[in-house]
N, C-alpha and C positions, 0 to 999 in steps of 0.2 A: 247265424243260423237262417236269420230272414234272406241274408243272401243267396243262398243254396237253395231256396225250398221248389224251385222250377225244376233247376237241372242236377242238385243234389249233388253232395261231395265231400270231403273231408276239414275238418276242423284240425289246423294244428299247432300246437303251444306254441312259441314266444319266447313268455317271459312272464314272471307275475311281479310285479312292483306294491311293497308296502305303501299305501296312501294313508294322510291323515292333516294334522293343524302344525303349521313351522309355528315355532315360538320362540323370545327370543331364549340366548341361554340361559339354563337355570332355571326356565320357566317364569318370572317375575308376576307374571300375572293369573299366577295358579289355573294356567288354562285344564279344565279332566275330558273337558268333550262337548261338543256340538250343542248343547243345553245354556254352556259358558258363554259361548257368542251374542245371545242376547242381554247381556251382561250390561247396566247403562256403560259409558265411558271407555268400552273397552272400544280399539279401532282396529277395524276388520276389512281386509280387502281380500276380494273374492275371483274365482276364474271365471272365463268368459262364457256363454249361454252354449252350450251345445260342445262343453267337455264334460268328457266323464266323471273328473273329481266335482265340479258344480251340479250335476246330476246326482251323485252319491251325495254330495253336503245336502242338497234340498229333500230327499229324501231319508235323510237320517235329524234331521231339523221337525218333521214333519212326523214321524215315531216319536218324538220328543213332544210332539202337539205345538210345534212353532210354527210361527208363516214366515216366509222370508225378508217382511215390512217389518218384523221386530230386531231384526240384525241388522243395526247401523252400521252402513257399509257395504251391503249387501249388493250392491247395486254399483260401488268402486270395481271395477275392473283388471285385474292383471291380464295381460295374455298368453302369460307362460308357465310353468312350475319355477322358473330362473326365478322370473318378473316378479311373481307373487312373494318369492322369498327373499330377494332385494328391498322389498317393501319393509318385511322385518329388520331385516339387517340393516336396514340404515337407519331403522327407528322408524319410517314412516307410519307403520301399521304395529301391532302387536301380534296379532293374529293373522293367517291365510291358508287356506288349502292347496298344498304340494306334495310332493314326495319326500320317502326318509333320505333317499341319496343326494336329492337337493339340499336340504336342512345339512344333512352330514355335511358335505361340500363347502358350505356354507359358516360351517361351525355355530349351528343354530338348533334349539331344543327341537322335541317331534314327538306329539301325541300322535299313536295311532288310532286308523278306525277303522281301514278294510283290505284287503289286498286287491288289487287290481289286475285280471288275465286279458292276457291279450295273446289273440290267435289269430293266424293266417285262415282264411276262408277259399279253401282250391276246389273250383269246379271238378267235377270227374270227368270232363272231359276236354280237362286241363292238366291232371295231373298225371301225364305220361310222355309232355311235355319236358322236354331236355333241359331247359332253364327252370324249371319246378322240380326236377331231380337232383339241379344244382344247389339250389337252392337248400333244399331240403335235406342236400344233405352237410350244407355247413350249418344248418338248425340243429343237426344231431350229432356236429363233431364239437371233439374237447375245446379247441380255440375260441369259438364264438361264448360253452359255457364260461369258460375263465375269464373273460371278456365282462360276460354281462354278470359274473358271481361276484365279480369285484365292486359293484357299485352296491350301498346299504339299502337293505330292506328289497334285496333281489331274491328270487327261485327261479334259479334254473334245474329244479329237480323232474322236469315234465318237457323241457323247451327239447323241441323235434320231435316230439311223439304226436300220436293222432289222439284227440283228447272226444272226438265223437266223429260219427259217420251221419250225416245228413242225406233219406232220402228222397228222391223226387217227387215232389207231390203229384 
């Protein structure tokens, strides 16, 4: 929306992806939520400073009354949803913040904690634009849904619709 607010424009869906904690299978280490991470012993690696699931984890750490110095680990690094869930997967970590599709993929447990939307941000006067009409309209054909319904913890129940109108300040 901060992008829009000069020239004003249309917001429009995506995709929304379940976000939460890869664990390994079976959960071994009774992870329930974001509270469990400062747990002693428990080993936690985390995404990198300026993604949105590190953003959500610090944020839901912090409704919980934690600072992020009491999560050993907090401060390990993954760069990916893959990267952070390799860490599980091969034992290195216990815990990490990814997605359910990754965890699925993966054949690895998955606490959830929030779903995550993600929109296209088209200037208005961009969007009459012949690659924005392309565009928009394989956001709003069946192929792309069947595509992105297939991976877990997807909604494609919204993706190619306008989900707000932004206007110019």
């Amino acid at each position: 929306k901060r992008a829009l607010t000069k020239t004003g424009g249309l917001l429009v869906r995506f995709a929304s992806w379940e976000q939460g904690l890869v664990v390994a299978p079976g959960n071994p280490a009774k992870i329930g939520g974001v509270a469990d991470l400062a747990r002693p012993r428990l080993r936690f690696v985390n995404r990198d400073p300026g993604s949105g699931i590190r953003a959500l984890l610090d944020e839901l750490l912090a409704a919980e009354g934690l600072v992020p110095a009491e999560v050993a680990g907090h401060d390990r690094v993954a760069t990916t949803h893959a990267a952070a869930a390799m860490c599980v997967a091969s034992g290195g970590a216990d815990v990490a913040p990814s997605l359910r599709a990754t965890a699925d993929a993966l054949g690895l447990g998955f606490v959830p904690l929030a779903a995550a939307d993600f929109d296209l941000a088209i200037p208005y006067d961009h969007a009459s634009h012949p690659a924005v009409a392309m565009l928009l309209g394989v956001l709003s054909g069946e192929a792309l849904r069947r595509e992105l319904a297939g991976l877990a913890g997807s909604d494609v129940s919204r993706t190619g619709s306008v989900v707000a109108e932004i206007a110019a300040a």
